[in-house]
Backbone as ProteinMPNN parsed JSONL, in Angstrom:
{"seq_chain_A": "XXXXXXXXXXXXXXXXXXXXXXXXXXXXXXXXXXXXXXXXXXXXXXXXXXXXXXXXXXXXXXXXXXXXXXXXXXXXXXXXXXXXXXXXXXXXXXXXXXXXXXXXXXXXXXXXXXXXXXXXXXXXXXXXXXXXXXXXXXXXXXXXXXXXXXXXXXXXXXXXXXXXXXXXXXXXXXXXXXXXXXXXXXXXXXXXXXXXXXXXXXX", "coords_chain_A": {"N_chain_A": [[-36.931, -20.239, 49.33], [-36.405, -17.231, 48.018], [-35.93, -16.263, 44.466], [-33.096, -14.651, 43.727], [-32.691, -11.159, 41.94], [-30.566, -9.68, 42.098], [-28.519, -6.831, 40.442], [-25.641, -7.391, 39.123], [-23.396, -5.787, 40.055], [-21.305, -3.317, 42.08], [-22.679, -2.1, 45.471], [-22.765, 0.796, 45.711], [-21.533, 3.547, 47.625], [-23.404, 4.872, 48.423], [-25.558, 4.431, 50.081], [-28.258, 3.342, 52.138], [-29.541, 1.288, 54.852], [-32.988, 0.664, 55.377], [-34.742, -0.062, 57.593], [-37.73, -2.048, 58.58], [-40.269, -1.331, 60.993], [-39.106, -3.279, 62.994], [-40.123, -3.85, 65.976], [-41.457, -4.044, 69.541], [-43.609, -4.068, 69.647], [-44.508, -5.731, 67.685], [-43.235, -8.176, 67.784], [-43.225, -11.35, 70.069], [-45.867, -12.463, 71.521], [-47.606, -10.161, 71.429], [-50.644, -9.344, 69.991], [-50.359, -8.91, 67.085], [-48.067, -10.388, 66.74], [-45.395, -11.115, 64.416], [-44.523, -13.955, 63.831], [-41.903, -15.073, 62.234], [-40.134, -13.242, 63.315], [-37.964, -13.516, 65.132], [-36.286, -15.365, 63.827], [-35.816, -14.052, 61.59], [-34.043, -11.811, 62.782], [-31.455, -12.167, 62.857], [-29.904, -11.55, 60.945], [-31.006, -9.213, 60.186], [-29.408, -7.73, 62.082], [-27.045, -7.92, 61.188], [-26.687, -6.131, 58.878], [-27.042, -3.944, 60.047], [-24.764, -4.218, 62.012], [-22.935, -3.717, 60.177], [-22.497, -0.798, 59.509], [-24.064, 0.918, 61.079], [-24.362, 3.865, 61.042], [-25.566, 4.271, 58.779], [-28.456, 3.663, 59.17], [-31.743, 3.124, 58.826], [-34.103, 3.079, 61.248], [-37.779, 2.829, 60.676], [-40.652, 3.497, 62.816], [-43.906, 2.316, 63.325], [-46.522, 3.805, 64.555], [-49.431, 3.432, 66.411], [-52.621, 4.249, 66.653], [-54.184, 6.613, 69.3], [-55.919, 5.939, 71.07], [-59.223, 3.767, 70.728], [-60.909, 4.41, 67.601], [-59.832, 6.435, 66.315], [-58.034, 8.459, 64.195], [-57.678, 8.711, 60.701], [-60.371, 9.017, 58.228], [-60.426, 5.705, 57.106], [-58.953, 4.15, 58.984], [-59.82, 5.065, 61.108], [-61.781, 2.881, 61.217], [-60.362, 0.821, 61.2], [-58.764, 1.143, 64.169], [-60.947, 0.322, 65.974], [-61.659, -2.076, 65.19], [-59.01, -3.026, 66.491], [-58.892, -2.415, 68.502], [-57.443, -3.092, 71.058], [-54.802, -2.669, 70.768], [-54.022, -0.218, 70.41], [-52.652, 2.883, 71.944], [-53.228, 3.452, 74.412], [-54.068, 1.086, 75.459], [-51.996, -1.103, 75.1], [-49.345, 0.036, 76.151], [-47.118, 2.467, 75.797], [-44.443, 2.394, 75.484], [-44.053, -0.117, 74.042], [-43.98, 1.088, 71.243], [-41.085, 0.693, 70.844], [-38.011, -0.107, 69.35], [-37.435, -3.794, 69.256], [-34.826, -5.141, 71.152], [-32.353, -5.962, 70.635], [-32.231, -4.636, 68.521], [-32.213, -1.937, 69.304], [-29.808, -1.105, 70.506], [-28.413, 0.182, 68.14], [-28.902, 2.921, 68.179], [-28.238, 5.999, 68.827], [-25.947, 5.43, 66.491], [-27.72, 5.134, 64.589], [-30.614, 6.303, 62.615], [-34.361, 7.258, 63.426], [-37.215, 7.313, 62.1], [-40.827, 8.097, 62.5], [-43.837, 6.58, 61.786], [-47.376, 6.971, 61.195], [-49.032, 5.465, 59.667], [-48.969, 2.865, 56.441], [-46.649, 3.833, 55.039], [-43.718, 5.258, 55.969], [-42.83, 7.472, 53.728], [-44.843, 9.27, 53.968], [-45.896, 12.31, 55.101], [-43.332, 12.651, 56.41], [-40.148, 13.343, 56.845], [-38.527, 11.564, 55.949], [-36.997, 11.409, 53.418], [-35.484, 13.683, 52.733], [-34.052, 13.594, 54.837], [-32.116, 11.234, 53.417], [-31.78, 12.415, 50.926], [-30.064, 14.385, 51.942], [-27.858, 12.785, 52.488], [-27.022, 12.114, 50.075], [-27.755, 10.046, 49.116], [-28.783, 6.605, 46.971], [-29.477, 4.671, 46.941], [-31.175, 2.141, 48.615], [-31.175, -0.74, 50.676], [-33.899, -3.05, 51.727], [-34.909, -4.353, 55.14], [-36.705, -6.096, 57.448], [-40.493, -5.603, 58.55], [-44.352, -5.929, 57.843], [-43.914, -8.091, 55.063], [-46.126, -7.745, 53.166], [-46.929, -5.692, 53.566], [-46.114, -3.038, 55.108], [-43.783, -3.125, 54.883], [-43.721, -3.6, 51.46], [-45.283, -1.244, 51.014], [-43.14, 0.552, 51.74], [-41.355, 0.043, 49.82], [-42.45, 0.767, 47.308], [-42.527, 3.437, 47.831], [-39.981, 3.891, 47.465], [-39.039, 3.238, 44.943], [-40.801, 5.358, 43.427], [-39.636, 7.352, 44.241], [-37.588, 7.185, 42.914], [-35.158, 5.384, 43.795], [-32.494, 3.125, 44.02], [-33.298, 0.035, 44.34], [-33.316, -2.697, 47.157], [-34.774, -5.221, 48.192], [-33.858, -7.273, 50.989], [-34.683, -10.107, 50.711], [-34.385, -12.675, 53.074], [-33.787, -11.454, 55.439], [-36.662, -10.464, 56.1], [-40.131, -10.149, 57.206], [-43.403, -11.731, 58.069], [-46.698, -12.045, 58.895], [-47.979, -13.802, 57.404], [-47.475, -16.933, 55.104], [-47.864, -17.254, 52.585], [-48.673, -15.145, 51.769], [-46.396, -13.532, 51.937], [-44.599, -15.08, 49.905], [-46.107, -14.534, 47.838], [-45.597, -11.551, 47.379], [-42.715, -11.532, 47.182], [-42.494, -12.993, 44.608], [-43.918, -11.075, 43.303], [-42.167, -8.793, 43.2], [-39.852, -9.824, 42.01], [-40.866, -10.805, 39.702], [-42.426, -8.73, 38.326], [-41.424, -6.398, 39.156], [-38.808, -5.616, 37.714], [-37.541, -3.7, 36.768], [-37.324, -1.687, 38.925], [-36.612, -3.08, 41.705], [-34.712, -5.001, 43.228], [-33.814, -8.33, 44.542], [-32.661, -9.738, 47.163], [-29.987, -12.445, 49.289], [-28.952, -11.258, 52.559], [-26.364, -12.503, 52.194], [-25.426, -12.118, 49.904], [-26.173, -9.171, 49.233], [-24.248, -7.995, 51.493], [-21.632, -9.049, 50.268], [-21.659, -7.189, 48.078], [-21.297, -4.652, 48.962], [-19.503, -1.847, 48.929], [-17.31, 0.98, 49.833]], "CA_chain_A": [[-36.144, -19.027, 49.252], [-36.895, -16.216, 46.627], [-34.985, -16.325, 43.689], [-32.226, -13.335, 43.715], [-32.713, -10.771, 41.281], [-29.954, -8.399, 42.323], [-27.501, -6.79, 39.472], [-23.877, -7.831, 38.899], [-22.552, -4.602, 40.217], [-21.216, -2.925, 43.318], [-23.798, -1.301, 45.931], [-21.911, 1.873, 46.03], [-21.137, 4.467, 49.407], [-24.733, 6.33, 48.848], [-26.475, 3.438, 50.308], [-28.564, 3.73, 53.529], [-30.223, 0.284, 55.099], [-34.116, 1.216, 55.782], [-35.316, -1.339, 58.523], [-39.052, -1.714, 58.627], [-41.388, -1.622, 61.993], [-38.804, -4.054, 63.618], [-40.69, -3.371, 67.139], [-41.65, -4.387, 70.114], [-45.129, -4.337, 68.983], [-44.684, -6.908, 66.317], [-42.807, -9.39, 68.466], [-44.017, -12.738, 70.111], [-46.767, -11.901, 72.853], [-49.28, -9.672, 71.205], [-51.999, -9.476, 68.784], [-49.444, -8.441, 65.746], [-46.753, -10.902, 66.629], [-44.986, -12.072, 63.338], [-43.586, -15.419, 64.064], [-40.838, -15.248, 62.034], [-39.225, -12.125, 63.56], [-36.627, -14.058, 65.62], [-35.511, -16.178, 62.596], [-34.796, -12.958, 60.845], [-33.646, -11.015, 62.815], [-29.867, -11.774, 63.078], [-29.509, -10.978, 59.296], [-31.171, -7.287, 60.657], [-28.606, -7.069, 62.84], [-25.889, -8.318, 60.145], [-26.701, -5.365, 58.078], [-26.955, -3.061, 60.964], [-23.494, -4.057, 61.969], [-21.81, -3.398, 58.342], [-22.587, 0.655, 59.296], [-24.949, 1.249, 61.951], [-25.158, 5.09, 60.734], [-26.552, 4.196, 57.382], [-29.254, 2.598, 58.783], [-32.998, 4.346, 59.645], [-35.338, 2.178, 61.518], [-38.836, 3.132, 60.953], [-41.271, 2.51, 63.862], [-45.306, 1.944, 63.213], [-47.249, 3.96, 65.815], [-50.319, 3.085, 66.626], [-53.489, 5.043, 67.141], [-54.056, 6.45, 71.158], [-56.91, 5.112, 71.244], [-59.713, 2.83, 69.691], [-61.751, 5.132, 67.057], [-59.187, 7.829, 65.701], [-57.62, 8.612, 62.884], [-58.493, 9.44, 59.54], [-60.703, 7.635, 57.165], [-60.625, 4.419, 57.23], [-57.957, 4.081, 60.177], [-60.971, 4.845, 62.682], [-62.23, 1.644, 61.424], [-59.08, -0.142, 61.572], [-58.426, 1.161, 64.823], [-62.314, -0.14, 66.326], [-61.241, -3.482, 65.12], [-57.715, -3.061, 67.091], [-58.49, -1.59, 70.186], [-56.356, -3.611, 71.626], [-53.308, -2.538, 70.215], [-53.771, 1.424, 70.689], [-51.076, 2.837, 72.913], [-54.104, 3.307, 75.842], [-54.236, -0.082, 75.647], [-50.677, -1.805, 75.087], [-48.482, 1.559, 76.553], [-46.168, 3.448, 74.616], [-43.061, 1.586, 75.425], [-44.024, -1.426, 73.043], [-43.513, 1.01, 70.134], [-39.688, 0.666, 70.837], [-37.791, -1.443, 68.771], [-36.549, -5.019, 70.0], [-33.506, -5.028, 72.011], [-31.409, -6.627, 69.234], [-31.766, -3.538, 67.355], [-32.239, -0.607, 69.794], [-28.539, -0.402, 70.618], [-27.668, 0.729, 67.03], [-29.24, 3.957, 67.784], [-27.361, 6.584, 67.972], [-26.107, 6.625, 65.045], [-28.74, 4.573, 63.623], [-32.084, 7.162, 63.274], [-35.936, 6.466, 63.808], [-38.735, 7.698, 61.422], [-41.996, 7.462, 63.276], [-44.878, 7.232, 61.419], [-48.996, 6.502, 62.158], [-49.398, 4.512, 58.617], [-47.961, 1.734, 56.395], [-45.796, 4.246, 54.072], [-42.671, 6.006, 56.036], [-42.71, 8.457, 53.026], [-46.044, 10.474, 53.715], [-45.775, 13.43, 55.93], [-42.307, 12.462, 57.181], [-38.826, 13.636, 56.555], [-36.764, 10.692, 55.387], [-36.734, 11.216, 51.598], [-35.078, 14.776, 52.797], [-32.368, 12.958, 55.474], [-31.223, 10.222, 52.479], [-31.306, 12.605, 50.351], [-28.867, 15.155, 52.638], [-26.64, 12.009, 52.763], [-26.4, 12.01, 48.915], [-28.238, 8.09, 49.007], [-29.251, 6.43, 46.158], [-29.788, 2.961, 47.036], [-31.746, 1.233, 49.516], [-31.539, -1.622, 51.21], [-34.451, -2.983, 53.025], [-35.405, -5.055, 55.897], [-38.465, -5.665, 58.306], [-41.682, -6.286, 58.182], [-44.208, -6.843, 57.227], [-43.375, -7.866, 53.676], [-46.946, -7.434, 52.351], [-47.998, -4.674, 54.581], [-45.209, -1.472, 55.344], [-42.435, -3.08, 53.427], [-44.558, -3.6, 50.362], [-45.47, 0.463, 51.197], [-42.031, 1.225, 51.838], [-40.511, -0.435, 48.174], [-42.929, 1.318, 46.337], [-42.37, 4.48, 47.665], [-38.803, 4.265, 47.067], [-39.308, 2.904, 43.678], [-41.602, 6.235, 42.687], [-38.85, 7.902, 44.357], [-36.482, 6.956, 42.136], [-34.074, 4.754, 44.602], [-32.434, 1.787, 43.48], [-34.341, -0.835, 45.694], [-32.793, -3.562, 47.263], [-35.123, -6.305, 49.362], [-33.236, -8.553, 51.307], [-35.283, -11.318, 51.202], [-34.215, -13.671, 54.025], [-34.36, -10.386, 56.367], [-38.002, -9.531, 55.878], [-40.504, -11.237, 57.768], [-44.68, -11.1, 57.408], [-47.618, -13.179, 60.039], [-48.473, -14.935, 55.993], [-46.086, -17.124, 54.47], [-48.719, -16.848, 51.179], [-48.268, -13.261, 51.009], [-44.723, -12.702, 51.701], [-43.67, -15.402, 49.037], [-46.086, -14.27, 46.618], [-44.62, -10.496, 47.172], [-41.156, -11.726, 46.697], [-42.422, -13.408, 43.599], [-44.106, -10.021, 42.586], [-41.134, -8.022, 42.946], [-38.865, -10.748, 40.894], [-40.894, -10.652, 38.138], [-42.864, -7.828, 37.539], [-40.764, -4.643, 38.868], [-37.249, -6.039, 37.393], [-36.73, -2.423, 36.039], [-37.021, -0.905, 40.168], [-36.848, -3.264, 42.778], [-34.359, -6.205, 42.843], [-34.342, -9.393, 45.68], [-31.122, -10.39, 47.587], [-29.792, -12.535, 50.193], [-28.089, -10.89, 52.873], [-24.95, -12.599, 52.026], [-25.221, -11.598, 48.26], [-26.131, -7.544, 49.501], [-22.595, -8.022, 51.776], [-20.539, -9.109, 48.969], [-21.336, -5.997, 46.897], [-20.832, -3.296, 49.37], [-18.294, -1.252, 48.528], [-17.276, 1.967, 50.257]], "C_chain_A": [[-36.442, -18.306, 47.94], [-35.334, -15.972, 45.563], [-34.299, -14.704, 43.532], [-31.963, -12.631, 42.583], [-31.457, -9.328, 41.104], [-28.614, -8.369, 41.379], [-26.276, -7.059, 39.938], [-23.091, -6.498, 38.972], [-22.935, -4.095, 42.035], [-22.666, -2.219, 43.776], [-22.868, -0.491, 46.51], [-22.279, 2.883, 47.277], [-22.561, 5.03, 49.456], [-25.658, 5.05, 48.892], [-26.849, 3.634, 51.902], [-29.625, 2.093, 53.434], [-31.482, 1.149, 55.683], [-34.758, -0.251, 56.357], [-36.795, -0.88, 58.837], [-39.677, -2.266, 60.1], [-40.7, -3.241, 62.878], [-39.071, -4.075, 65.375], [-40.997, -3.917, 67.88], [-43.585, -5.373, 69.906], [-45.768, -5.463, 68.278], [-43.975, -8.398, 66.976], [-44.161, -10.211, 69.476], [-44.774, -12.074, 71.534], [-47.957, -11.041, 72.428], [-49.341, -10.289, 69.991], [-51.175, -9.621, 67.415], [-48.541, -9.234, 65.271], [-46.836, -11.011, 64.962], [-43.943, -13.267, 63.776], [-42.269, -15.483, 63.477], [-39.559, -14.19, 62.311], [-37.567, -12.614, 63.777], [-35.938, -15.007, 64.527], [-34.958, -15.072, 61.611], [-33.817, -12.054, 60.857], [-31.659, -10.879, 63.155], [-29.559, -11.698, 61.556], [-29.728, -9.875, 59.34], [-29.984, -7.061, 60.825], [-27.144, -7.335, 62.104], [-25.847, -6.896, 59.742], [-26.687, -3.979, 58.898], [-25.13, -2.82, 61.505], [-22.42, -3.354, 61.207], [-21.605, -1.722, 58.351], [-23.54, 1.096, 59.681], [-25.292, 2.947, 61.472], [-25.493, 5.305, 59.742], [-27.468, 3.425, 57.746], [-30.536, 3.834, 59.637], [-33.43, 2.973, 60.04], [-36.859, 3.077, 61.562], [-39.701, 2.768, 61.831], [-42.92, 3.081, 63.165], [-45.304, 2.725, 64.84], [-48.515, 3.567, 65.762], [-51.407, 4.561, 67.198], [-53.317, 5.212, 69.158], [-54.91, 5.474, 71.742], [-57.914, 4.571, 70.316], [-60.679, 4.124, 68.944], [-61.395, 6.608, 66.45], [-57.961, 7.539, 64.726], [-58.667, 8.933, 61.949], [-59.175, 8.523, 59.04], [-61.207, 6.319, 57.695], [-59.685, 3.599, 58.27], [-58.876, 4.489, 61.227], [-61.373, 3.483, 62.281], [-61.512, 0.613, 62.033], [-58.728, -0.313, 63.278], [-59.681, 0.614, 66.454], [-62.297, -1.413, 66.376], [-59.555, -3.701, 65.771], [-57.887, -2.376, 68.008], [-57.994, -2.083, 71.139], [-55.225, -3.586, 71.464], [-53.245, -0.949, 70.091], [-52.942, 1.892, 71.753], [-52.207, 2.91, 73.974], [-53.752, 2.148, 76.356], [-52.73, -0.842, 75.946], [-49.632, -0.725, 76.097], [-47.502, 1.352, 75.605], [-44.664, 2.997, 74.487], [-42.909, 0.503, 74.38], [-44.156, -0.947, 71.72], [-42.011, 1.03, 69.473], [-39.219, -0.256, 69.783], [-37.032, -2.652, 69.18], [-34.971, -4.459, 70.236], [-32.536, -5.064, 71.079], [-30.683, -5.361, 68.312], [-31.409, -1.92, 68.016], [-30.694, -0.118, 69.886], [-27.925, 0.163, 69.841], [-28.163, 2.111, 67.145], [-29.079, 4.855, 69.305], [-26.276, 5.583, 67.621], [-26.819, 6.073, 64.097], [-29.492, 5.6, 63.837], [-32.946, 6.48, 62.772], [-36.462, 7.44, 62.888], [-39.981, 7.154, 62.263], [-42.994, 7.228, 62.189], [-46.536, 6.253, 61.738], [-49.602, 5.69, 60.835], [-48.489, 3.952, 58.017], [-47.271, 2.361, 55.899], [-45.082, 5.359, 55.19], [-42.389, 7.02, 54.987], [-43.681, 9.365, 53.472], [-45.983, 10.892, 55.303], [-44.001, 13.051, 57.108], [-41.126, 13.133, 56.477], [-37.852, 12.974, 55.694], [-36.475, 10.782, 54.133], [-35.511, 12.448, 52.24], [-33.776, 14.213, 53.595], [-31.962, 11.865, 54.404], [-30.501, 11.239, 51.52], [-30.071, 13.786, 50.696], [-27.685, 14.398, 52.691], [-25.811, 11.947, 51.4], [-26.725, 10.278, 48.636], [-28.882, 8.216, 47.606], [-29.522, 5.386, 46.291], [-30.369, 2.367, 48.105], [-31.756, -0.26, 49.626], [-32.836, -1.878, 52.334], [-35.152, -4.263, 52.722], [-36.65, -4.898, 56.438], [-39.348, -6.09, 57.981], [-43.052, -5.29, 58.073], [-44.442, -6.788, 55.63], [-44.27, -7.282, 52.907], [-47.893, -6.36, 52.534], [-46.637, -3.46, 54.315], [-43.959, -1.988, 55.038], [-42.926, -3.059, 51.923], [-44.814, -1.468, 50.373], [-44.086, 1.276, 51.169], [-41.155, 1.37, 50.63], [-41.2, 0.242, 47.439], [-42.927, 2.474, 46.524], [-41.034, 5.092, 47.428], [-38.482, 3.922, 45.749], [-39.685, 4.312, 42.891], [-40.932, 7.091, 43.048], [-37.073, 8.026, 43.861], [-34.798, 6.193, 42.807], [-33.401, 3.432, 43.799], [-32.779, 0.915, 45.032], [-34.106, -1.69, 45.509], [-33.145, -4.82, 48.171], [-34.217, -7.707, 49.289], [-33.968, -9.18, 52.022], [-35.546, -12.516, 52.217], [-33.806, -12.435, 55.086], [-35.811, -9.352, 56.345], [-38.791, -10.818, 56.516], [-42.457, -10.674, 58.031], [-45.45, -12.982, 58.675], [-48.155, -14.014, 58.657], [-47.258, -15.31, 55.486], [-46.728, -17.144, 53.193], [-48.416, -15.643, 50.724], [-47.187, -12.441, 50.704], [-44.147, -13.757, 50.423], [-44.256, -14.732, 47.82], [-45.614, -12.182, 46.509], [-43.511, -10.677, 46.799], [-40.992, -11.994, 44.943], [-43.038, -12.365, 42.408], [-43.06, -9.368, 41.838], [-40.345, -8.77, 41.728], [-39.089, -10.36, 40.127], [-42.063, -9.561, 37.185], [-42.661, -6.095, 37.982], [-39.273, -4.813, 39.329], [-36.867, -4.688, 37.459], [-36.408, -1.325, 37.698], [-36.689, -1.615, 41.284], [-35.804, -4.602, 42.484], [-34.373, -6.821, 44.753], [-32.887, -9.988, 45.584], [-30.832, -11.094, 48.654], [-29.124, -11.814, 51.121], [-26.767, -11.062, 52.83], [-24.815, -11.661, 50.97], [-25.06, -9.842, 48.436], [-24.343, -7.466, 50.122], [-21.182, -7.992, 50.81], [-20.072, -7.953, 48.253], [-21.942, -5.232, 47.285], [-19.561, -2.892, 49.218], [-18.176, -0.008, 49.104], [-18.113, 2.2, 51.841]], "O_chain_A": [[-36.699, -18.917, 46.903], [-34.18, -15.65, 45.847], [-34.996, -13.729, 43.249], [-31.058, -13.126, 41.91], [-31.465, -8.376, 40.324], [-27.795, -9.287, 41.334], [-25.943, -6.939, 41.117], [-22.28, -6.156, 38.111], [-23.882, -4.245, 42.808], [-23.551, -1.858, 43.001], [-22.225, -0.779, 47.519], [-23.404, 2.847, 47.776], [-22.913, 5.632, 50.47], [-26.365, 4.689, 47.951], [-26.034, 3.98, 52.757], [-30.256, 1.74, 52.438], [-31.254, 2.159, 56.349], [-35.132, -1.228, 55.708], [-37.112, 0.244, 59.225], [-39.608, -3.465, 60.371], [-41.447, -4.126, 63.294], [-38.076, -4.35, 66.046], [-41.098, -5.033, 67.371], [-44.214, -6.428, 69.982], [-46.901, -5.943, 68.236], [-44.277, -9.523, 66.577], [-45.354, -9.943, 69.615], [-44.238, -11.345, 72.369], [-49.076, -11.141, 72.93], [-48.732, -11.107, 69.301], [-51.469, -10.576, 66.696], [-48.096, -9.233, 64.123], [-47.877, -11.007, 64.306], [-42.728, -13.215, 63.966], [-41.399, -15.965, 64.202], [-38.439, -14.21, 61.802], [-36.526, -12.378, 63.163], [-34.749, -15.239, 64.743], [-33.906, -15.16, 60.979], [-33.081, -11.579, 59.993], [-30.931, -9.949, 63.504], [-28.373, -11.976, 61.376], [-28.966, -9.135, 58.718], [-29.333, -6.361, 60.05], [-26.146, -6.843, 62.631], [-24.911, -6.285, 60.258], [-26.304, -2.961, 58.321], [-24.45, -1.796, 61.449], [-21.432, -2.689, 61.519], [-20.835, -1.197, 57.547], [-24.189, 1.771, 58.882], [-26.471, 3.294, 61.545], [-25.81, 6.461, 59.462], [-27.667, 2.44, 57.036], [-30.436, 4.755, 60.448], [-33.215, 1.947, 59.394], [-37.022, 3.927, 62.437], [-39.772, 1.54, 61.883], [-43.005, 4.161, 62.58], [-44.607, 2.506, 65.831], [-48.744, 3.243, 64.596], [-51.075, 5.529, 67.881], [-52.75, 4.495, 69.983], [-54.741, 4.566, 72.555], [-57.699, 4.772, 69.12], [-61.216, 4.868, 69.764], [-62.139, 7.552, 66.185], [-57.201, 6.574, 64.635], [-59.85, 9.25, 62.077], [-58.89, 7.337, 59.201], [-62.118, 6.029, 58.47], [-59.769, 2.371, 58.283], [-58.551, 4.146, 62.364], [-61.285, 2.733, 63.252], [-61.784, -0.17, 62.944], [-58.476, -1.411, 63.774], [-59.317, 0.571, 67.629], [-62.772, -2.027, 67.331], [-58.968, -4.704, 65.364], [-56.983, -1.642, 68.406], [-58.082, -1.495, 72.216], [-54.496, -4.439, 71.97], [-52.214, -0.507, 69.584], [-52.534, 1.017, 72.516], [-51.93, 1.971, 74.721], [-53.224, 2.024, 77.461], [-52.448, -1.108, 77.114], [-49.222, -1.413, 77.032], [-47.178, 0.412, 74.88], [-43.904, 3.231, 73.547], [-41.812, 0.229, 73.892], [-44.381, -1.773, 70.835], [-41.678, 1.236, 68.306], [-39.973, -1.128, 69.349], [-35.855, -2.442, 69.472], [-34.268, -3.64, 69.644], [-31.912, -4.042, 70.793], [-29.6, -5.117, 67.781], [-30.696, -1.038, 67.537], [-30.328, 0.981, 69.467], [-26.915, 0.759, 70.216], [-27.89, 2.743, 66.124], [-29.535, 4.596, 70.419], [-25.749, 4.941, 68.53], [-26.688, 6.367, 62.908], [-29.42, 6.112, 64.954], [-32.833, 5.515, 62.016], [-35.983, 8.565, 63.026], [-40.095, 5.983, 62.626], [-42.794, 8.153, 61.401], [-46.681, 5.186, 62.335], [-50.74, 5.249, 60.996], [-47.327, 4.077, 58.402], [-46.305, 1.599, 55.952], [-45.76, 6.368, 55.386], [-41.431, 7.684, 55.383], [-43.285, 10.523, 53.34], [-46.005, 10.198, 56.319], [-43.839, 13.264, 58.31], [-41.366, 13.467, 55.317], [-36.89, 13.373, 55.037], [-35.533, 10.092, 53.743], [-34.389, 11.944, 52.181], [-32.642, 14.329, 53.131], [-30.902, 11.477, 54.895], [-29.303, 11.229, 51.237], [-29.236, 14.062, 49.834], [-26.596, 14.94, 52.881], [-24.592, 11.811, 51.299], [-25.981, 9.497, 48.044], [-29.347, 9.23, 47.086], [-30.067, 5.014, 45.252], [-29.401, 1.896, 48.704], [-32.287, -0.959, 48.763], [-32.945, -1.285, 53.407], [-35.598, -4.903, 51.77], [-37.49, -4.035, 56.184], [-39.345, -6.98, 57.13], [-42.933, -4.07, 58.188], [-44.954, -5.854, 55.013], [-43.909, -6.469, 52.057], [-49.0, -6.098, 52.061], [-46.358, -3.157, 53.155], [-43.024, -1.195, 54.933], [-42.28, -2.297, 51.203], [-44.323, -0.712, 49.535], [-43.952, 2.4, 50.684], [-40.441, 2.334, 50.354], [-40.493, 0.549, 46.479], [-43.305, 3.089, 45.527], [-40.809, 6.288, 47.242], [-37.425, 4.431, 45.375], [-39.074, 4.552, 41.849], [-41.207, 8.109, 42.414], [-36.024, 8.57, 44.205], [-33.666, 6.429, 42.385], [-34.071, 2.865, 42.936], [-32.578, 1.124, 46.228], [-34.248, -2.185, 44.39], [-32.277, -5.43, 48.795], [-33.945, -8.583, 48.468], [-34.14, -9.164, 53.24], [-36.578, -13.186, 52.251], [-33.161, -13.092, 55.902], [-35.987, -8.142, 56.489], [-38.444, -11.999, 56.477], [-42.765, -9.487, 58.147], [-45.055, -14.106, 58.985], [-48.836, -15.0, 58.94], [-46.256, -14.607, 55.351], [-45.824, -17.0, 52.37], [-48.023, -15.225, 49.635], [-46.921, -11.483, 49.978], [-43.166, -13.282, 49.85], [-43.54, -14.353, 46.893], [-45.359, -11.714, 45.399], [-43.134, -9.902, 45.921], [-40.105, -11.604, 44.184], [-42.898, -12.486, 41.191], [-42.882, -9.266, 40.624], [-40.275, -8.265, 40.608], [-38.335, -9.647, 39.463], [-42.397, -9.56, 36.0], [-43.215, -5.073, 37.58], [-38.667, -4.522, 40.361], [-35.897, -4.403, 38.162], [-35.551, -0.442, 37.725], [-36.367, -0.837, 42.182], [-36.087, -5.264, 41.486], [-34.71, -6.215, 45.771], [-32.213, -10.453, 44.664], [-31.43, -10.524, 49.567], [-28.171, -11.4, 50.46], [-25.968, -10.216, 53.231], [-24.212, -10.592, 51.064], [-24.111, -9.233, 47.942], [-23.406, -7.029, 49.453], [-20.193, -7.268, 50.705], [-18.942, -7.625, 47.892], [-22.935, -4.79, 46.706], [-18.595, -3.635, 49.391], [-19.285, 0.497, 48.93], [-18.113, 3.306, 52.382]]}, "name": "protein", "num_of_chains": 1, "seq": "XXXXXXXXXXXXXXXXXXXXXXXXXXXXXXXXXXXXXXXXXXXXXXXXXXXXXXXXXXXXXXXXXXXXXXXXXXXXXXXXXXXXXXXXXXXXXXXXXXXXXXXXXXXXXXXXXXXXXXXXXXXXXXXXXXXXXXXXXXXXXXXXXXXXXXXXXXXXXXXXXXXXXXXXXXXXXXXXXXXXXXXXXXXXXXXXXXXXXXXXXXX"}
């Protein structure tokens, strides 16, 4: 378990939970699975509970097909043509059952790479809410949560991974991310259990 770096003070009313690429996509059966989804995911749905309309889920789309996108995402997507919506259909970028029912008044961010900040909206809906704090779940840790903490970091959020709701196909990569965050971005990013985040909501 990752040692909990989260301050000795309330997580006050301008807090919105940001759930990462919890999807159909990423569950057990394809190419993507992460194995530890189902072990995490009733701590998702903990935090989903606590205020289902502070919570965004972001979903991962996937190229249409194999050989598009930009850059270096035609490559990516050449080596994954099995996971382009041609291929899988468009229903498996839903998100697991578990979670879909929170929405409405949970909302969705789509987006076609690992960072939910670029070319999307949501900095603009948190900040309409008056948010300052993030919590976040999802996966995976070293892939589009790793993308997601650092863009709320450079966005000046206070950033809150809850550690035992994040879940990654490496258990190498997600501990040594956890062990990044701990100890070398104390000053933006702190590491919590979901109990510990519960405790110190307030409002």
């Amino acid at each position: 378990m990752a040692r909990s770096t989260i301050r000795d003070e309330w997580v006050g009313p301008g807090f919105a939970h940001v759930c990462v690429d919890m999807q159909r996509l990423f569950a057990a059966g394809t190419e993507w699975a992460l194995p530890w989804m189902p072990r995490v995911l009733p701590n998702v749905v903990r935090l989903c509970e606590r205020d289902p309309a502070r919570t965004v889920f972001t979903r991962f789309i996937p190229a249409r097909r194999p050989g598009e996108g930009q850059g270096a995402w035609r490559r990516y997507y050449r080596r994954w043509a099995s996971m382009t919506l041609d291929r899988i259909g468009a229903d498996m970028v839903e998100l697991v059952p578990e979670l879909a029912r929170f929405v409405p008044p949970a909302e969705m961010v789509d987006k076609p790479v690992y960072s939910p900040w670029l070319g999307s909206d949501l900095d603009a809906r948190l900040r309409a809410r008056r948010c300052d704090t993030l919590l976040i779940t999802g996966g995976e840790t070293d892939m589009c949560v790793l993308s997601t903490v650092l863009g709320a970091a450079d966005l000046g959020y206070r950033t809150i991974l809850v550690s035992d709701a994040l879940c990654s196909a490496s258990d190498e990569a997600h501990d040594a991310m956890l062990d990044l965050f701990a100890t070398r971005y104390g000053q933006h990013v702190e590491t919590a259990t979901v109990d510990e985040v519960l405790e110190r909501l307030r409002g």
